[in-house]
C-alpha positions as CSV (number, residue, x, y, z in Angstrom):
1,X,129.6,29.2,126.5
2,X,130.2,32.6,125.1
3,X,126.9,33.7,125.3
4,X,126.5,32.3,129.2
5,X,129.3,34.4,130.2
6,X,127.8,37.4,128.6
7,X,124.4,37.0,130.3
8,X,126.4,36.5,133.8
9,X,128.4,39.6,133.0
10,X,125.2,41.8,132.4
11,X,123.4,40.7,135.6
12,X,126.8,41.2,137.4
13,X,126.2,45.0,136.0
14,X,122.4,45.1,136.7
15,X,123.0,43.9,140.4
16,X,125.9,46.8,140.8
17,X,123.5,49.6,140.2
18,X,120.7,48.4,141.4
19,X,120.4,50.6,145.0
20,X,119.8,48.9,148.3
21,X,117.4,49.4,150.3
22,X,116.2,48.4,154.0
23,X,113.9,48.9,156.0
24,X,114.2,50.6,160.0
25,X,111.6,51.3,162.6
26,X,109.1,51.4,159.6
27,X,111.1,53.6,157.5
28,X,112.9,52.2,154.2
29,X,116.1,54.0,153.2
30,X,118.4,53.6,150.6
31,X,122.4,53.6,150.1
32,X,123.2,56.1,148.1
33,X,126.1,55.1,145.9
34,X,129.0,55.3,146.4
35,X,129.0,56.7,150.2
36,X,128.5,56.6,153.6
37,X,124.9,58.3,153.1
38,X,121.6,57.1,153.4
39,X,118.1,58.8,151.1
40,X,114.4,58.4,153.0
41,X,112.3,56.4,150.1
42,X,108.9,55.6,149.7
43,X,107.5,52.5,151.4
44,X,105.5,49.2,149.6
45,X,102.8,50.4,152.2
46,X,102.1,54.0,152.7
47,X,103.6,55.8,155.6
48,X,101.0,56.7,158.2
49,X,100.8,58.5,161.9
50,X,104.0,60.5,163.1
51,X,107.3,59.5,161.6
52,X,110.2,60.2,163.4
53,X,114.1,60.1,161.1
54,X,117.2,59.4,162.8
55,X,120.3,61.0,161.6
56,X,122.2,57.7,161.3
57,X,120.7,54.6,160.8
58,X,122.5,50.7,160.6
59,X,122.0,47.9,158.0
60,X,124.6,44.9,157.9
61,X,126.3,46.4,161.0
62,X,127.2,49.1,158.9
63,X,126.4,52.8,159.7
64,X,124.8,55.3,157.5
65,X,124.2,58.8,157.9
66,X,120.4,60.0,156.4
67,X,121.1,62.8,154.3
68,X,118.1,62.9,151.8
69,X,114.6,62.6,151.9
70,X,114.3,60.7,148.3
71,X,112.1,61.9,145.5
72,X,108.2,61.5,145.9
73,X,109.0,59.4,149.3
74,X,105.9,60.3,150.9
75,X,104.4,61.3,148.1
76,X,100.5,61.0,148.6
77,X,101.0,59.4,152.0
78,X,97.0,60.6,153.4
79,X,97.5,59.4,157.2
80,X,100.8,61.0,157.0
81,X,100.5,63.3,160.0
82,X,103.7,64.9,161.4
83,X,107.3,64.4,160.5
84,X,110.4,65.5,162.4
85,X,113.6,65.3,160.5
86,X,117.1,65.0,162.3
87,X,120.1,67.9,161.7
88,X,121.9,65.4,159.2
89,X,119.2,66.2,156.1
90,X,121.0,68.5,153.3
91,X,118.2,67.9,150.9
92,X,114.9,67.3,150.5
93,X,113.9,65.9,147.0
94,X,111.9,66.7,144.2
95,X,108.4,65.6,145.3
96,X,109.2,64.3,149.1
97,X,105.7,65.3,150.7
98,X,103.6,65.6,147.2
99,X,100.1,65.7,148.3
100,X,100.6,65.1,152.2
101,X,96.8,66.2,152.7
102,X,97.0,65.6,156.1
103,X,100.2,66.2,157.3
104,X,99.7,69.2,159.9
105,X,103.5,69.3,161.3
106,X,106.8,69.1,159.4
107,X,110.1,70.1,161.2
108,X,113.1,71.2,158.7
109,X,116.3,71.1,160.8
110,X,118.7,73.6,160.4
111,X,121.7,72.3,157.9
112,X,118.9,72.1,155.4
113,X,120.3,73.5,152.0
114,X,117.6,72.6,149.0
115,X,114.4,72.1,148.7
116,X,113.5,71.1,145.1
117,X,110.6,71.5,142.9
118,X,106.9,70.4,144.2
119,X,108.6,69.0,147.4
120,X,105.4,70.0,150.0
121,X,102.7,70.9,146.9
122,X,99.0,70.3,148.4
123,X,100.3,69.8,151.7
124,X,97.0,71.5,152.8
125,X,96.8,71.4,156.6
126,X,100.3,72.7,157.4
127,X,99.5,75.3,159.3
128,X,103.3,76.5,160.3
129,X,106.7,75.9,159.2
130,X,109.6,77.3,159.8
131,X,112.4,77.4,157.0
132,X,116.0,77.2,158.6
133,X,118.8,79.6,157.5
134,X,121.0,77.6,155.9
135,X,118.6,76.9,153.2
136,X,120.2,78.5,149.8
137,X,117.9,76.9,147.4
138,X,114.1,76.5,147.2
139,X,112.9,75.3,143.6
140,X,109.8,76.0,142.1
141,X,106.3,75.1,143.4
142,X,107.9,73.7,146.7
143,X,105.2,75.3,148.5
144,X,102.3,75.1,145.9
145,X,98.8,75.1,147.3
146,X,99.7,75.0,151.0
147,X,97.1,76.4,152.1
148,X,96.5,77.0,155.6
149,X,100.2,78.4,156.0
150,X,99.5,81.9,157.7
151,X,102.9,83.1,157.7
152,X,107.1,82.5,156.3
153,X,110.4,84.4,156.9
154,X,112.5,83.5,153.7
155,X,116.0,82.7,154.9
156,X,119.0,85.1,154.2
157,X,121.1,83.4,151.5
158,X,118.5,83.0,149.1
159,X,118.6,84.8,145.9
160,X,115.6,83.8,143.6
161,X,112.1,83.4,144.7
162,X,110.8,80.9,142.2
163,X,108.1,80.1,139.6
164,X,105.1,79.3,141.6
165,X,106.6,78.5,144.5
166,X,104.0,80.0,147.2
167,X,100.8,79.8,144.6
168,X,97.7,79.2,146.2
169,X,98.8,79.7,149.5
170,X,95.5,81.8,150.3
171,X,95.9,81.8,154.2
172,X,99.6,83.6,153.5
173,X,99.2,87.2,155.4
174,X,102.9,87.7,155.9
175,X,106.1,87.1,154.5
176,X,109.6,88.3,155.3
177,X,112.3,88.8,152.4
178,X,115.5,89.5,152.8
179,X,118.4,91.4,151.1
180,X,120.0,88.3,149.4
181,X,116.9,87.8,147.3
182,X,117.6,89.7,143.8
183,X,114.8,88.3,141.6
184,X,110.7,87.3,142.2
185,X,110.1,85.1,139.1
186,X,106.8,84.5,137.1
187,X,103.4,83.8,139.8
188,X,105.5,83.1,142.8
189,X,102.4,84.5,144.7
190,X,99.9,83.9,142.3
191,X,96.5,83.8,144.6
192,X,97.9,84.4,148.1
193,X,94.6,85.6,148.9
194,X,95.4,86.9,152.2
195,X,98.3,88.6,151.5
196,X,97.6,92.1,152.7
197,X,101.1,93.9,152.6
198,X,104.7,92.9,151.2
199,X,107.7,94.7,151.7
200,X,110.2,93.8,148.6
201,X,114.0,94.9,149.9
202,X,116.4,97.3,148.0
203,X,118.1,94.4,146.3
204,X,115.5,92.7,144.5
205,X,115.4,94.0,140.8
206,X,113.4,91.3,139.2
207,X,109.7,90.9,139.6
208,X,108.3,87.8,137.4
209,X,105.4,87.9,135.6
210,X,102.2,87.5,137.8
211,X,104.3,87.5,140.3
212,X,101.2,89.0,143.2
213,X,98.3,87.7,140.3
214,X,95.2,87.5,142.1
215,X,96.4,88.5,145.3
216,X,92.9,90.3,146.2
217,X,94.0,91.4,149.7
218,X,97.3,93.4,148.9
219,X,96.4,97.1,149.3
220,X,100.2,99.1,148.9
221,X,103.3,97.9,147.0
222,X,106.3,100.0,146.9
223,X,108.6,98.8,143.8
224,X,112.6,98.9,144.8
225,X,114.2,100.8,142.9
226,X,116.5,99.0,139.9
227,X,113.2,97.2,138.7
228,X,112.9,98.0,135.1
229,X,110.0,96.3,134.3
230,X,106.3,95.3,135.5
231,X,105.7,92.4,133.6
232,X,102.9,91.1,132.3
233,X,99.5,90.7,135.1
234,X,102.0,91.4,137.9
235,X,98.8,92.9,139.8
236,X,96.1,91.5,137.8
237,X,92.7,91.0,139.9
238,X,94.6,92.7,142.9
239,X,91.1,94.1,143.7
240,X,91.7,96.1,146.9
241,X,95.6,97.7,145.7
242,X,95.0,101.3,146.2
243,X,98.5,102.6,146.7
244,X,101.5,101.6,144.5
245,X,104.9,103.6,143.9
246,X,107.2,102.7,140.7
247,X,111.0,104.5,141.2
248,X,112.3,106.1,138.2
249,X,114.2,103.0,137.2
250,X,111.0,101.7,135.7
251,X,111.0,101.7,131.9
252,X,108.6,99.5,130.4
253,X,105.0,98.6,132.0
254,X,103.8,95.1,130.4
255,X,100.0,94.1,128.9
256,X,97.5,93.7,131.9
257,X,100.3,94.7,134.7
258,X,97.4,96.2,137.0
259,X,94.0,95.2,135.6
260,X,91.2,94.6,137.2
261,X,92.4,96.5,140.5
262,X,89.5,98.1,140.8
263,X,90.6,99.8,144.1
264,X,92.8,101.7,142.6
265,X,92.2,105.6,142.4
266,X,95.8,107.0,141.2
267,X,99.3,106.1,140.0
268,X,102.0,108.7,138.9
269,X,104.1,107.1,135.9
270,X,108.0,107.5,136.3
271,X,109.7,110.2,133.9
272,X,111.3,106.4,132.8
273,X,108.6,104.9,131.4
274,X,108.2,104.8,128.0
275,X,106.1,101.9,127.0
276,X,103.3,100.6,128.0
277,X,101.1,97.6,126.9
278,X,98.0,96.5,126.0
279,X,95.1,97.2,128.9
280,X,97.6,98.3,131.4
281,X,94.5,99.7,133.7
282,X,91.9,97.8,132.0
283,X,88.7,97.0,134.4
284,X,90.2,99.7,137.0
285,X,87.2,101.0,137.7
286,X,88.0,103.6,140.6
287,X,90.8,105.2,138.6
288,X,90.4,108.5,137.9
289,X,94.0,110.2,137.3
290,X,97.0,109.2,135.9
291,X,100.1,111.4,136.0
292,X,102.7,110.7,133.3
293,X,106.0,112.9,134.6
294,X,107.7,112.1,131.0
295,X,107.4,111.3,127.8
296,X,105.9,107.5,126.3
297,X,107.3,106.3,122.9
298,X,104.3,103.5,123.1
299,X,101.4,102.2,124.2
300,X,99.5,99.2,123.9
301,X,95.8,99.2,122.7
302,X,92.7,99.6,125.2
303,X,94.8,101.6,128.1
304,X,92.1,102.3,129.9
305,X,89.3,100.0,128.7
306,X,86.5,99.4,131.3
307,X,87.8,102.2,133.5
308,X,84.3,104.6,133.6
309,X,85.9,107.1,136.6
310,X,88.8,107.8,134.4
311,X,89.0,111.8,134.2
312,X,92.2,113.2,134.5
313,X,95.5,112.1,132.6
314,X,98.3,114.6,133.8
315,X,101.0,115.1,131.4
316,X,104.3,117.3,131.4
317,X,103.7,120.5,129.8
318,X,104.0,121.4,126.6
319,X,103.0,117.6,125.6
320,X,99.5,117.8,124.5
321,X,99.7,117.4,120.9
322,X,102.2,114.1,121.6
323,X,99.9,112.4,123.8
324,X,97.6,113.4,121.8
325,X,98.6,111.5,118.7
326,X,100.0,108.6,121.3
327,X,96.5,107.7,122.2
328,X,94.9,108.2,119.2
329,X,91.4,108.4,121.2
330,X,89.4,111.6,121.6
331,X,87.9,110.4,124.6
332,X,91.3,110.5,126.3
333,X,92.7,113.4,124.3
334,X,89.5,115.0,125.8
335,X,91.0,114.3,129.6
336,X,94.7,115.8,129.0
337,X,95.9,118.1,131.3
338,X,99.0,119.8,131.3
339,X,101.0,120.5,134.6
């Protein structure tokens, strides 16, 4: 008897946590516990066509309000061709639109605050979308491999530009970023092949590693000042950058930061600097003058490997002897130049 009551008290729990779910016009939804709210979820059948969500819908003559497009809801969904989502959506989960291939139109109402990680990755044929400006969180890859998006204003209110978030998005030409955003983290436009100019605003002082890797049409970047570091790659294979300007905040220039722009014909070194890493300007094949304004403490191994135009390294007078022994390379000790 003991053990019957038991049994009947465990499926009693099962049942309370299990979440409900019903289906509307097409559309299954789910109560999420414990409120008058209501998460889009994926389907038994794949959705297909143009989807239209309400902002309430009713189940048991009871009304919910749809709050959440539900983790990987239409995930993979290949028909999937538009979706419009109502004013009542605060969050759109991790995976929503995974792999929406042909999914051309997505509206995001405004009242939209997160969007988290992989949300709209490989959603290929969205050509345009328009992020509202109430959004205060974007996690990474949310935008991953999106590839026919041409253009994107970043809402004010955001502060971090995440990991990956825009990689691969080679149709990208233009992108607008405010004064809330403080930090550009690790290949957050890794391969925006398209990307031809990008104006980073006074308050951003963290730029990621690989943060514009492989972005082979950028030609001028202008650093804010507070940055303190280029990381690692930041400009790797950046093959047309010809113009870029560090402030004097700068003090450390990571392995690879701007190899393989082979565009590139000049770059003046901050007075700040005084490291730099391994094949900096490695593969840089234009460059032919570097002008240090200060004094380096370090620098990585093969500086300037692969760079055959390389002539001139301007350094502060007096200095000769220092960068001299810095190099440790009578090829480049050959090149010194003293202003």
């Amino acid at each position: 008897m003991k053990n019957i009551v038991a049994i009947l008290c465990m499926i009693c729990c099962v049942t309370t946590v299990v979440a409900q779910k019903f289906v509307v016009e097409g559309v299954t939804y789910e109560i999420i516990k414990s409120s008058q709210n209501a998460a889009v979820t994926s389907s038994a059948t794949p959705y297909s066509g143009n989807i239209y969500i309400p902002s309430y819908v009713t189940y048991k003559n009871k009304k919910y309000q749809v709050t959440t497009i539900g983790a990987y809801a239409f995930k993979e969904c290949f028909q999937l061709k538009s979706v419009v989502l109502p004013a009542s959506i605060k969050t759109i989960e991790k995976g929503a639109f995974y792999s929406c291939i042909s999914m051309r139109k997505i509206v995001l109402p405004e009242g939209l605050k997160t969007i988290r990680k992989v949300a709209f990755y490989d959603c290929a044929s969205i050509a345009a979308i328009t992020l509202p400006t109430t959004l205060t969180t974007i996690e990474e890859e949310a935008f991953r491999y999106c590839r026919r998006i041409k253009s994107l204003s970043i809402p004010n209110g955001l502060k971090i530009i995440p990991k990956h978030v825009f990689r691969g998005c080679m149709s990208l030409t233009e992108i607008t970023i405010p004064e809330s955003v403080t930090t550009i983290q690790d290949y957050a436009f890794y391969s925006c092949a398209s990307l031809r100019q990008i104006n980073l605003p006074s308050s951003v002082k963290i730029i990621g590693r690989g943060a514009f890797m492989d972005c082979r049409s950028l030609e001028e970047i202008i650093i804010p000042f507070g940055v303190t570091r280029i990381a690692s790659c930041t400009f790797e294979f950046c093959d047309k950058l010809r113009t870029v300007s560090l402030p004097s905040t700068v003090t450390s220039i990571g392995y690879g930061a701007f190899s393989d722009c082979i565009s590139m014909e000049s770059i003046v070194i901050p007075r700040s600097v005084t490291t730099l890493g391994a094949g900096v300007f490695s593969y840089c094949k234009s460059l032919t003058t570097v002008t240090f304004l200060g004094d380096l403490k370090s620098v990585g191994s093969n500086l300037f490997d692969h760079c055959p135009a390389i002539s001139y390294l301007v350094i502060p007078q007096g200095k000769k002897a220092h960068f001299t022994a810095l190099l440790n390379n009578s090829r480049y000790a050959a090149m010194l130049l003293e202003q």
